[in-house]
DSSP file (Angstrom, degrees, kcal/mol; ACC not computed):
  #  RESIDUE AA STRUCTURE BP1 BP2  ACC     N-H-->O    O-->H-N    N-H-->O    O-->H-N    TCO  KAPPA ALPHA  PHI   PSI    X-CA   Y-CA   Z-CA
    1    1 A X              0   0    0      0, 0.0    32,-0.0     0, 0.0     0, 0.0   0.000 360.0 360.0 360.0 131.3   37.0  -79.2  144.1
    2    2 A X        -     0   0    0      1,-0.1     2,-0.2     2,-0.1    28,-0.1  -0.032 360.0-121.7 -42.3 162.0   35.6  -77.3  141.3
    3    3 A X        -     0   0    0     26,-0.3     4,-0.4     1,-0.0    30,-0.1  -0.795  10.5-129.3-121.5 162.5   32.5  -79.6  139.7
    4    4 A X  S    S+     0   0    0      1,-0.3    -2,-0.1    -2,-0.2    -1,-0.0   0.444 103.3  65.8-117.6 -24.2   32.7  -80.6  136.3
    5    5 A X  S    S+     0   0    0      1,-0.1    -1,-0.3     3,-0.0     4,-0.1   0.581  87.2  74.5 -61.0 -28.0   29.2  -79.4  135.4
    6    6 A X  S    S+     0   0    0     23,-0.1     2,-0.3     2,-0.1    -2,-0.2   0.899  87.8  72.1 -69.1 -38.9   30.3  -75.7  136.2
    7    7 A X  S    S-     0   0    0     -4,-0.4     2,-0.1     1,-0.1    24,-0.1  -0.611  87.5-115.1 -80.5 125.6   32.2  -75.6  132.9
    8    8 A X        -     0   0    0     -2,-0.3     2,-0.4     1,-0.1    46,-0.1  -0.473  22.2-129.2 -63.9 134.6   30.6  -75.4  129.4
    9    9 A X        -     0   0    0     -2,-0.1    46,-0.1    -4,-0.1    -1,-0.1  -0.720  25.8-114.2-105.0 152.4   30.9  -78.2  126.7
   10   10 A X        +     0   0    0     -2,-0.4     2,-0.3    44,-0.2    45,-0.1  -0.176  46.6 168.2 -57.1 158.3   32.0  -77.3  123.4
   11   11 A X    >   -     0   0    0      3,-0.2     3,-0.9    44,-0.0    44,-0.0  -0.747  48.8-120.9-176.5 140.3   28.9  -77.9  120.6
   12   12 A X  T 3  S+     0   0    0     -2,-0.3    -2,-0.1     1,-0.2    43,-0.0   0.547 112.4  57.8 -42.3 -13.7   28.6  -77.0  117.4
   13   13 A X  T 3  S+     0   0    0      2,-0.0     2,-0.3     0, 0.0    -1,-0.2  -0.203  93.3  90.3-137.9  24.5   25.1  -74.9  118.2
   14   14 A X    <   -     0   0    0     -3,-0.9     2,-0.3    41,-0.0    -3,-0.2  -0.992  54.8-170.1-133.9 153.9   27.1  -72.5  121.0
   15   15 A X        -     0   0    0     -2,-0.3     5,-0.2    41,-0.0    -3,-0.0  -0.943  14.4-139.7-149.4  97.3   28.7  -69.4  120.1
   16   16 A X        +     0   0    0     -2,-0.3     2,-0.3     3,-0.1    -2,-0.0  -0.433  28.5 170.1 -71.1 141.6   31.2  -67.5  122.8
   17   17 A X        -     0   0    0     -2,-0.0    -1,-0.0     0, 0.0     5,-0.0  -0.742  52.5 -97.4-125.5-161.0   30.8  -63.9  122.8
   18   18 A X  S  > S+     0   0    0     -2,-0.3     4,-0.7     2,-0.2     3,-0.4   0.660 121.0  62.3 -89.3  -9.5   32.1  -61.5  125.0
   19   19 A X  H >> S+     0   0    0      1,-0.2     4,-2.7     2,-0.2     3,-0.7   0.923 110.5  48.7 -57.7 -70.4   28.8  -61.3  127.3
   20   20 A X  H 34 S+     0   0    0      1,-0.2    -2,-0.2     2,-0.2    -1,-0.2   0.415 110.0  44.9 -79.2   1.5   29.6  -65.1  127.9
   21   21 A X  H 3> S+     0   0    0     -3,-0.4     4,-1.8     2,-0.1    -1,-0.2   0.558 111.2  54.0 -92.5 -15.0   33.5  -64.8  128.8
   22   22 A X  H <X S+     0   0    0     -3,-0.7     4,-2.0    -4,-0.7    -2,-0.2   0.822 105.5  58.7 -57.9 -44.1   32.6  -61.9  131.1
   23   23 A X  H  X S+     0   0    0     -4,-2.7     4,-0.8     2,-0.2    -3,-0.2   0.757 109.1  43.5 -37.6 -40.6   30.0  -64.6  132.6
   24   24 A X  H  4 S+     0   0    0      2,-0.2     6,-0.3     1,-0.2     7,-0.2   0.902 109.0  54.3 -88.0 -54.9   32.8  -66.7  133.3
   25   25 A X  H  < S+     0   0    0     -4,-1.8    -2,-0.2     1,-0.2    -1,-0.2   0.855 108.5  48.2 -13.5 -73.1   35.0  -64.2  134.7
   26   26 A X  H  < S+     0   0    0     -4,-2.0     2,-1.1     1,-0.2    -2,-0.2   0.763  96.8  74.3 -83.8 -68.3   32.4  -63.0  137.2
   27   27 A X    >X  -     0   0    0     -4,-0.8     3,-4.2    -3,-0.2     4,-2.6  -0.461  68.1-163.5-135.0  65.8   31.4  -66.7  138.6
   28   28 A X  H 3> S+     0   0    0     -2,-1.1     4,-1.5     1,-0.3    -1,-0.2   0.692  87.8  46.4 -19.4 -35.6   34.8  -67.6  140.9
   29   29 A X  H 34 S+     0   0    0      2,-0.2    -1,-0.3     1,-0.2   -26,-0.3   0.452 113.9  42.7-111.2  39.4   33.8  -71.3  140.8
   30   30 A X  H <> S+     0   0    0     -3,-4.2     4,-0.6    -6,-0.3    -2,-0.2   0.427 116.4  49.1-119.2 -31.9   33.0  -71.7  137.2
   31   31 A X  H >< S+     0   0    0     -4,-2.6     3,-0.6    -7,-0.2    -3,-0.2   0.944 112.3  56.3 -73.2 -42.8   36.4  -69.4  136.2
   32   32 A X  T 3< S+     0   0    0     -4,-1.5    -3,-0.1     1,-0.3    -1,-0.1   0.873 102.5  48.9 -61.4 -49.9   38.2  -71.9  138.7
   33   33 A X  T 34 S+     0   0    0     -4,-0.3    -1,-0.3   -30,-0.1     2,-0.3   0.614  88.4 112.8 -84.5  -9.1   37.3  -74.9  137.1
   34   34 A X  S << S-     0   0    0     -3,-0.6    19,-0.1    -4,-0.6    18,-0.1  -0.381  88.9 -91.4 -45.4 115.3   38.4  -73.5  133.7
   35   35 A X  E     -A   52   0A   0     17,-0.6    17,-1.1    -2,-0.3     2,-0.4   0.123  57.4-116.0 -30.3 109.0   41.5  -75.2  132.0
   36   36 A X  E     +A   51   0A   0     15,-0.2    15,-0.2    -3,-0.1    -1,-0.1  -0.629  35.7 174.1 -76.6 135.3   44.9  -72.8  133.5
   37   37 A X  E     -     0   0A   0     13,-3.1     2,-0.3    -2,-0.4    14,-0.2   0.914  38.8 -65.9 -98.5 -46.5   46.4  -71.4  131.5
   38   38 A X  E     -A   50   0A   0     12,-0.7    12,-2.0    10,-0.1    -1,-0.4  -0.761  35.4 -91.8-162.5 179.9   49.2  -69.0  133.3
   39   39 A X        -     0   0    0     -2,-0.3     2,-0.4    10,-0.3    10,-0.2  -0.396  22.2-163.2  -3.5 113.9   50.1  -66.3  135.2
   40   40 A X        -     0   0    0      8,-0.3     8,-2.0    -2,-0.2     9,-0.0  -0.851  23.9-133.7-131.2 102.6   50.8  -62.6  133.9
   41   41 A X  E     +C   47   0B   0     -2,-0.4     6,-0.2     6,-0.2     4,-0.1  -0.075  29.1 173.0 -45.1 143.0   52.8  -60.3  136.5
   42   42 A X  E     -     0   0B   0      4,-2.1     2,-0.3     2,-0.1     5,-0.2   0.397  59.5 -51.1-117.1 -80.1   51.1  -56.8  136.8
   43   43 A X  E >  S-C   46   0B   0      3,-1.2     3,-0.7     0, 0.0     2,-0.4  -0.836  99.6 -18.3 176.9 151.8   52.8  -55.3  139.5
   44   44 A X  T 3  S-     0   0    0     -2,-0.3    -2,-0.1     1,-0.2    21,-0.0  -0.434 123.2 -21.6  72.1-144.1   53.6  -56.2  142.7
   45   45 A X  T 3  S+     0   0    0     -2,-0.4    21,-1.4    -4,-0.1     2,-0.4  -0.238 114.9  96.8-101.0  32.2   51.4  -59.2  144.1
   46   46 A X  E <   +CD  43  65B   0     -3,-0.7    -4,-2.1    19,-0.2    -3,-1.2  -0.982  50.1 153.4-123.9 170.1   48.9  -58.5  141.8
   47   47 A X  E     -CD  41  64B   0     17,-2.6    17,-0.7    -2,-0.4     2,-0.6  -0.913  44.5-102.6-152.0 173.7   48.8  -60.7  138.3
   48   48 A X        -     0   0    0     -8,-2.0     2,-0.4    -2,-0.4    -8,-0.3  -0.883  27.0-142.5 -96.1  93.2   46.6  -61.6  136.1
   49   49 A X        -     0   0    0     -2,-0.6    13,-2.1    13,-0.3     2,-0.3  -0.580  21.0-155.0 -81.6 114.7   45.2  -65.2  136.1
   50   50 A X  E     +AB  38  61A   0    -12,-2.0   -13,-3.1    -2,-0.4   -12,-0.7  -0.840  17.7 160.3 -99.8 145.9   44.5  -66.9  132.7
   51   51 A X  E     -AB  36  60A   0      9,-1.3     9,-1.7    -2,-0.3     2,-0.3  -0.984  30.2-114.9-127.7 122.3   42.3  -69.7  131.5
   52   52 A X  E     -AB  35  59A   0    -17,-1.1   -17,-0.6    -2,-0.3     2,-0.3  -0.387  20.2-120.4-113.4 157.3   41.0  -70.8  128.9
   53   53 A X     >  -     0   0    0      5,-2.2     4,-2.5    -2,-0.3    -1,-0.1  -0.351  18.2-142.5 -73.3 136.9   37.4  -71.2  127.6
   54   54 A X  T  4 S+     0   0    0     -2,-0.3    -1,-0.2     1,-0.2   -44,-0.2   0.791  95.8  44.7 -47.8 -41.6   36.2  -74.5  127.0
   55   55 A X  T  4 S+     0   0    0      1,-0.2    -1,-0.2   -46,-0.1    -2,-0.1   0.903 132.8  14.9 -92.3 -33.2   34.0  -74.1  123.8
   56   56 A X  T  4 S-     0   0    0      2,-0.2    -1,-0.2   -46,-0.0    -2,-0.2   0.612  89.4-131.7-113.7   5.3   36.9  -71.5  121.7
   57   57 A X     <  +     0   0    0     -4,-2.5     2,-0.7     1,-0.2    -3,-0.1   0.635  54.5 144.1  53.8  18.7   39.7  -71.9  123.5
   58   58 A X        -     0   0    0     -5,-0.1    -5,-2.2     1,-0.1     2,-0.6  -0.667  53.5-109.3 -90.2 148.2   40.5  -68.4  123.9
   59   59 A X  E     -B   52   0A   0     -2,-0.7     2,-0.7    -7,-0.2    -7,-0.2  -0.451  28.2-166.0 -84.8 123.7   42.0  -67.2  127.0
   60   60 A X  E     -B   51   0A   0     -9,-1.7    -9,-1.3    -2,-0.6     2,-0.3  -0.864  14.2-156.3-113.7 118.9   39.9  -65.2  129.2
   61   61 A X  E     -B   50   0A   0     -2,-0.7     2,-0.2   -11,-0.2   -11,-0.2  -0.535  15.5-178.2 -95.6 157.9   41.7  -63.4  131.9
   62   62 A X        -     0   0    0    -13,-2.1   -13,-0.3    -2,-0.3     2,-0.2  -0.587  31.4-102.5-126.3-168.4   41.0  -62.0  135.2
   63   63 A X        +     0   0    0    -15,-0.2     2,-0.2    -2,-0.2   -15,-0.2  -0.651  40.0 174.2-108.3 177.0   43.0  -59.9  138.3
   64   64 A X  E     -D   47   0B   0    -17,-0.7   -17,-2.6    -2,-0.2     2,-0.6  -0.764  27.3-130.6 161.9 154.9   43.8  -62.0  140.9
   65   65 A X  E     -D   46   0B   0     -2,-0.2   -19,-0.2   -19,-0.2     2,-0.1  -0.994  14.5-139.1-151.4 112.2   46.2  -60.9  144.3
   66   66 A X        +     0   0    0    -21,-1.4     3,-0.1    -2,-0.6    -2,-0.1  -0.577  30.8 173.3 -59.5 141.1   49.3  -63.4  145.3
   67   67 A X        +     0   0    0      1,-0.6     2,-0.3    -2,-0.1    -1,-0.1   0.283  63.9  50.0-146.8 -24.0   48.6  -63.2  149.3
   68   68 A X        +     0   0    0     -3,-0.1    -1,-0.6     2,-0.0     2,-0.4  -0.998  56.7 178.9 -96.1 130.9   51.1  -65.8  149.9
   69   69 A X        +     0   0    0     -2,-0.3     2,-0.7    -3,-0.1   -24,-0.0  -0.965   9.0 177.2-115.4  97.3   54.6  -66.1  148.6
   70   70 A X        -     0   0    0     -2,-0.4     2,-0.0     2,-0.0    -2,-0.0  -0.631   8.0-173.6-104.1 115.7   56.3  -69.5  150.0
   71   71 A X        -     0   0    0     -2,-0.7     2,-0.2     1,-0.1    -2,-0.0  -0.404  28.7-105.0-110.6 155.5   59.8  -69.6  148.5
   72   72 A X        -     0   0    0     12,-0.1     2,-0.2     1,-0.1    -1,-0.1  -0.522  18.1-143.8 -73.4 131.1   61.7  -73.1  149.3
   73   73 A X    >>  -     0   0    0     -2,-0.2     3,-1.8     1,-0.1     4,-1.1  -0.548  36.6 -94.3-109.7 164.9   64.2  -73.7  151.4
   74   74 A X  H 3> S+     0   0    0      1,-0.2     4,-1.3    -2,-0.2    -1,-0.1   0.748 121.8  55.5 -53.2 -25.0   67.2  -76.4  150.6
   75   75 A X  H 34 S+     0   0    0      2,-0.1    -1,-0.2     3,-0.1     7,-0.1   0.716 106.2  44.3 -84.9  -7.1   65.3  -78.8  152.4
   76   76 A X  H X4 S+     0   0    0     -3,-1.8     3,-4.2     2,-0.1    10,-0.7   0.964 108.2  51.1 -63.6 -83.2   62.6  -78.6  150.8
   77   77 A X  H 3< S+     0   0    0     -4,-1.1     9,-1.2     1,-0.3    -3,-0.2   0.764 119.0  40.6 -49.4 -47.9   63.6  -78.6  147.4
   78   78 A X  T 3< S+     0   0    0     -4,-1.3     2,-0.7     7,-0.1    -1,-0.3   0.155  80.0 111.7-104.7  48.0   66.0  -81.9  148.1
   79   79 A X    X   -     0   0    0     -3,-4.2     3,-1.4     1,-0.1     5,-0.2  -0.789  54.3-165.4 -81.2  83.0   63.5  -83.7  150.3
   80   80 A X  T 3  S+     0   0    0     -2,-0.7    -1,-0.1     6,-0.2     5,-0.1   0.983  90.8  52.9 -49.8 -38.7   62.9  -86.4  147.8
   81   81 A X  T 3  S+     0   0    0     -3,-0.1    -1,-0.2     2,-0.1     2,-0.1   0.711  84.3 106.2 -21.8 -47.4   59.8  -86.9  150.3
   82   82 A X    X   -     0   0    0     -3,-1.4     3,-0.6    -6,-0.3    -6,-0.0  -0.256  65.1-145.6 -82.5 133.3   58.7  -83.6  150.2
   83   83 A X  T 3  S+     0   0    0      1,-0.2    -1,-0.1    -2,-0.1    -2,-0.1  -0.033 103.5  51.2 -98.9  31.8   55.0  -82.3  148.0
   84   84 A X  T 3  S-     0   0    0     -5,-0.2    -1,-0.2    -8,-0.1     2,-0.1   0.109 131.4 -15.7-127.6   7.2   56.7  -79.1  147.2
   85   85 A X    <   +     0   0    0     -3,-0.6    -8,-0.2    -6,-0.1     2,-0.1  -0.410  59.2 161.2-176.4-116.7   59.7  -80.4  145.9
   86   86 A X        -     0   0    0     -9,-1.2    -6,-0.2   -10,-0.7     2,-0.2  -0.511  63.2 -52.6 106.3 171.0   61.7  -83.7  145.8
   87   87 A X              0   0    0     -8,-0.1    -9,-0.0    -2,-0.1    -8,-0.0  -0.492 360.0 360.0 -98.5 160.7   64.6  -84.9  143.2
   88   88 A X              0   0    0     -2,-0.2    -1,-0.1     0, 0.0    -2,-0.0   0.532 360.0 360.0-116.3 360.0   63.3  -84.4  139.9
């Protein structure tokens, strides 16, 4: 689990540029612990993963490759039991 120290806190006396959402980008477990925001299909299995930055709240996206699909079967989905699914 991402640590909670990897992410920047907002203060008046910090200033995002774009040097410092590229930063975030580049550092897989400091972009993981970044608030999600969603998903943007590209093509294929690849998408775009968004997040957003803690101090401006703009969403800084990255590329990202779906390498698993596992779609739900009718037991899944009405396994009240079940962590992928369950009665809603």
């Amino acid at each position: 689990m991402p640590s909670a120290a990897a992410v920047p806190v907002a203060s008046p006396s910090k200033r995002c540029t774009i040097a410092s959402h590229e930063a975030l980008k580049a550092d897989s477990r400091r972009f993981a612990a970044l608030e999600f925001h969603s998903y943007w299909p590209i093509s294929g299995a690849r998408v775009i993963e968004q997040r957003q930055c803690p101090l401006c709240r703009s969403t800084i996206g990255r590329l990202a490759v779906v390498a698993t699909v596992r779609y739900l079967s009718d037991e899944d989905r009405d396994n009240s039991n079940s962590m992928i699914g369950g009665a809603a």
